[in-house]
C-alpha positions as CSV (number, residue, x, y, z in Angstrom):
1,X,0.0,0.0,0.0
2,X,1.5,3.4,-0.8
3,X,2.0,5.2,1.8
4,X,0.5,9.2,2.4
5,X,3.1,11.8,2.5
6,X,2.7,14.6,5.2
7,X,5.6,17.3,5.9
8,X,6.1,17.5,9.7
9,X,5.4,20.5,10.0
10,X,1.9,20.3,9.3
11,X,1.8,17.2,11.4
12,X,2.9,19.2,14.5
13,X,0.1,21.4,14.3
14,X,-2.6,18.8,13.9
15,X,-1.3,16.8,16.9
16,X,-1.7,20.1,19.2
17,X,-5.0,20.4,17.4
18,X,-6.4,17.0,18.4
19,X,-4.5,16.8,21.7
20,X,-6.4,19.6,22.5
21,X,-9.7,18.4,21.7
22,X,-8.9,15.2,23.5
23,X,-8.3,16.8,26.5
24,X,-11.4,18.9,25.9
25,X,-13.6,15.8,25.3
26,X,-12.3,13.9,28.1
27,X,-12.8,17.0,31.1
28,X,-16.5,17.2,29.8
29,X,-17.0,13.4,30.2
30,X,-16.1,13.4,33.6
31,X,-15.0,10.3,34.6
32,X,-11.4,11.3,35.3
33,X,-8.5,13.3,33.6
34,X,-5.7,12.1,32.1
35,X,-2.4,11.4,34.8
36,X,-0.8,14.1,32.5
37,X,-3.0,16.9,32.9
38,X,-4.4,16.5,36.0
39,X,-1.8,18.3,38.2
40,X,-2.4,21.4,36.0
41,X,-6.2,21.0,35.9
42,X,-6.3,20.6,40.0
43,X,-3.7,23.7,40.1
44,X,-6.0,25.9,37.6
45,X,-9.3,24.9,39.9
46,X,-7.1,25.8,43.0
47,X,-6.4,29.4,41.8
48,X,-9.0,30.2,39.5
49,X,-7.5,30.5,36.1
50,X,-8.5,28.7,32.6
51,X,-7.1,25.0,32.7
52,X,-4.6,26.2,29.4
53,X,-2.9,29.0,31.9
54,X,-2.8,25.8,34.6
55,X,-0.8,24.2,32.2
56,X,1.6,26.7,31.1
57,X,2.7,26.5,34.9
58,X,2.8,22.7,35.2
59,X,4.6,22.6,31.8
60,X,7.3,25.4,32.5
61,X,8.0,23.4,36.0
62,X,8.6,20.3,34.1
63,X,10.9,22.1,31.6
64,X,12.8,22.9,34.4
65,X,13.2,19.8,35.5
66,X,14.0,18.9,32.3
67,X,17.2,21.6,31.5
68,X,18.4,20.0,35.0
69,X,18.2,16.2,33.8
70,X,19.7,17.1,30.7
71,X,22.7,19.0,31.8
72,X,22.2,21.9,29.8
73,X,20.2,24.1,28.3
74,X,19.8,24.7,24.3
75,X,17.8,27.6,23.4
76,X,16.1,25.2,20.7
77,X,14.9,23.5,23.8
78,X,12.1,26.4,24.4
79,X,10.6,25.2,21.6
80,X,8.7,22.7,23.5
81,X,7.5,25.4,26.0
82,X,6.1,27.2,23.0
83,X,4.3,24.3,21.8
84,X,2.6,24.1,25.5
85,X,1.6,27.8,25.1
86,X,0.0,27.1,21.7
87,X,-1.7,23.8,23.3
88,X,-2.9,25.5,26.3
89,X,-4.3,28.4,24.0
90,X,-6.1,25.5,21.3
91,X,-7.5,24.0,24.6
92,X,-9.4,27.0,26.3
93,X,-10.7,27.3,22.5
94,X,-12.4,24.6,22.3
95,X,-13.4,25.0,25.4
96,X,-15.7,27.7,24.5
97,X,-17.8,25.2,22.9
98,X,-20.2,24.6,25.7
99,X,-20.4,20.9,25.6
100,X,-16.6,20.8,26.7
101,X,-17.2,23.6,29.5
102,X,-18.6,21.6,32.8
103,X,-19.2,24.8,33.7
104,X,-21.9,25.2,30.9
105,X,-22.6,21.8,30.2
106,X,-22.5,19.9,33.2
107,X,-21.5,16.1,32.9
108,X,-24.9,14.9,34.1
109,X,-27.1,16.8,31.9
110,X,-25.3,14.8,29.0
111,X,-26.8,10.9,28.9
112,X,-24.4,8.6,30.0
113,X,-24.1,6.7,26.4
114,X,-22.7,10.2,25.4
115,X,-20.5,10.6,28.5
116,X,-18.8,7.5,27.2
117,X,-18.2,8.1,23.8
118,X,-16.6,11.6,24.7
119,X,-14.4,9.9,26.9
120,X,-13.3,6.5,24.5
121,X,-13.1,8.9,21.4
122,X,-11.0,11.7,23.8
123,X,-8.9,8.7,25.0
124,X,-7.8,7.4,21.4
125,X,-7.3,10.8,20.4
126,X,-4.7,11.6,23.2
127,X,-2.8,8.2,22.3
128,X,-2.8,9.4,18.4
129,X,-1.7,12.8,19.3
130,X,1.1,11.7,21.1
131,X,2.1,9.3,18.5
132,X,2.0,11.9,15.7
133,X,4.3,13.6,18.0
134,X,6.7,10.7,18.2
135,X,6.9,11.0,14.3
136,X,7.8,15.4,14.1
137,X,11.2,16.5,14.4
138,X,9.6,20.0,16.1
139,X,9.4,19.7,19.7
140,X,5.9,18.4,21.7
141,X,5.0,19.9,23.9
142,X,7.0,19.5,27.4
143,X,5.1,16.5,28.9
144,X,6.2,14.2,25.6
145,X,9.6,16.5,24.6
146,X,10.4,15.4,28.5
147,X,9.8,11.4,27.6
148,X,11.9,11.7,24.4
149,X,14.7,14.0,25.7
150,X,15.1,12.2,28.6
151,X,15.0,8.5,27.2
152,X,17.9,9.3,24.8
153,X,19.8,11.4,26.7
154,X,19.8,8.0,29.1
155,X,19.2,5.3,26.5
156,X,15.6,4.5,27.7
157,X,12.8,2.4,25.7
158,X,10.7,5.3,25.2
159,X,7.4,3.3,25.5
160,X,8.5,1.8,28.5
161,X,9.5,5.0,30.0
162,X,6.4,6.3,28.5
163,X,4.5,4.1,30.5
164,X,6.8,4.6,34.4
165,X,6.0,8.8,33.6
166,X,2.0,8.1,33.2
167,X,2.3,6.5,36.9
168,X,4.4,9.0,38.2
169,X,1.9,11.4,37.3
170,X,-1.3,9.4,38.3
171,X,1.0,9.5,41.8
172,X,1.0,13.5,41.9
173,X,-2.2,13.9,41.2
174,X,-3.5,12.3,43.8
175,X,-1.4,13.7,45.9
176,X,-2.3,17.1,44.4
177,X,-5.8,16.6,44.6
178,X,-5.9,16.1,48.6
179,X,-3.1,18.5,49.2
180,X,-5.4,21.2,47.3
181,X,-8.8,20.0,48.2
182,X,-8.8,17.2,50.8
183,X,-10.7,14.9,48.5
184,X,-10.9,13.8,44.5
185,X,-11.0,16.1,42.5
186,X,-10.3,15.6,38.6
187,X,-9.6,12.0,38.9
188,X,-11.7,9.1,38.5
189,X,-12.2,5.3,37.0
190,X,-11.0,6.9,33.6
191,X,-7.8,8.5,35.2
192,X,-7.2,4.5,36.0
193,X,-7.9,3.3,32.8
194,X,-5.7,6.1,30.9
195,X,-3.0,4.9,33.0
196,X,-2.9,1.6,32.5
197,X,-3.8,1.8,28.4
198,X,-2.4,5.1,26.8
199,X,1.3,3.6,26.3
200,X,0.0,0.6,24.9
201,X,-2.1,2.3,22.2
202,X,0.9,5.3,21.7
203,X,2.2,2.2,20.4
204,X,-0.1,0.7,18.3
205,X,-1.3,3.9,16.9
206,X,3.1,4.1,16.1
207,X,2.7,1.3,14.3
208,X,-0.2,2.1,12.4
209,X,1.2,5.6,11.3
210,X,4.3,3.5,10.0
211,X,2.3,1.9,7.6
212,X,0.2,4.2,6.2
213,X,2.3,7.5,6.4
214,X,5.3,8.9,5.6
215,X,6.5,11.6,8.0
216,X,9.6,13.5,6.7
217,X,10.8,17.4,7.3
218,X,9.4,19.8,4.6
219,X,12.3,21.9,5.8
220,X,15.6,19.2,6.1
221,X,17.9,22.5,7.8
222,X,15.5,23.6,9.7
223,X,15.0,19.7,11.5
224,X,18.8,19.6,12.0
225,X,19.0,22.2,14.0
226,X,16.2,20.2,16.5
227,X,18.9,17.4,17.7
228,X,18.2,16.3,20.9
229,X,21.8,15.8,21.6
């Protein structure tokens, strides 16, 4: 089967695109957040700003973390930060569709046959994002840059390492969520189930991608200059 060309570039911005939407679909189903953006949804809750500006704090903590595993710090680096900003920006979008605003659309005003398909479709799509990310030279955003960076700076198995980072972050959360608010708060069945599935399909959605498209710069300098090492 011949395979689809796409230029990275335009790759990049569809996995922010549907990242976003994921994350959108899966807050209005309410059965639990991802491990990933929990922390910054509990923080944006705990001092009332739009989930997007709760990330953009999470994320810049975590690219700290990041310049300090690294040993250094390339300006190119930033470009994962940016692609945060851009993310967190694409998600309080969509959130202005009411039926991904809880605060509009609360989850039990929407049947529960509905409820679950927001939250299997929003699952899948945050598995395919992240996969489409895998594939682009440009930097994800921090979370995935972080999984990526860090794996081959150490010779990690990224989908193994994938998979420790999902639980480390299902671990903050809930310690985030009764350090802030002394119960559960963004975190549910789904959380669980996110957890335990999401580097399994990144995988299989890897796979897939292989198959049917080919991935490649659609400017070859400008990827050279995004070497991890």
């Amino acid at each position: 089967m011949k395979k689809i060309r796409i230029p990275s570039e335009a790759v990049y911005f569809i996995a922010i695109i549907v990242m976003a939407l994921s994350v959108a679909m899966i807050s209005a189903s309410d059965f639990g957040l991802s491990m990933i953006v929990s922390p910054a949804y509990l923080v944006s809750l705990k001092i009332g700003i739009s989930f997007g500006q709760g990330e953009y704090i999470m994320q810049g903590i975590m690219f700290i973390i990041l310049c300090i595993l690294m040993r250094k710090v390339k300006l190119v680096y930033f470009v994962s930060f940016l692609t945060g900003l851009i993310y967190g920006a694409v998600l309080d979008l969509w959130r202005l569709i009411p039926l991904f605003d809880p605060s509009k659309t609360p989850p039990e005003t929407i049947s529960m046959p509905a409820r679950i398909l927001l939250f299997a479709f929003g699952m899948m799509l945050t598995s395919f994002a992240v996969a489409l990310f895998f594939k682009v030279y440009i930097y994800a955003q921090v979370y995935d840059f972080f999984i990526v960076a860090v794996a081959v700076k150490y010779k990690l198995n990224v989908n193994k390492f994938k998979i420790i980072f999902d639980f480390s972050f299902l671990a903050l959360s809930v310690i985030l969520t009764f350090a802030l608010f002394g119960k559960i708060v963004g975190i549910g069945w789904g959380t669980l189930v996110m957890a335990a599935l999401n580097g399994v399909m990144i995988t299989l959605f890897g796979k897939l991608i292989d198959k049917t498209v080919e991935i490649k710069p659609g400017i070859p300098r400008l990827a050279e200059k995004f070497a991890i090492n």
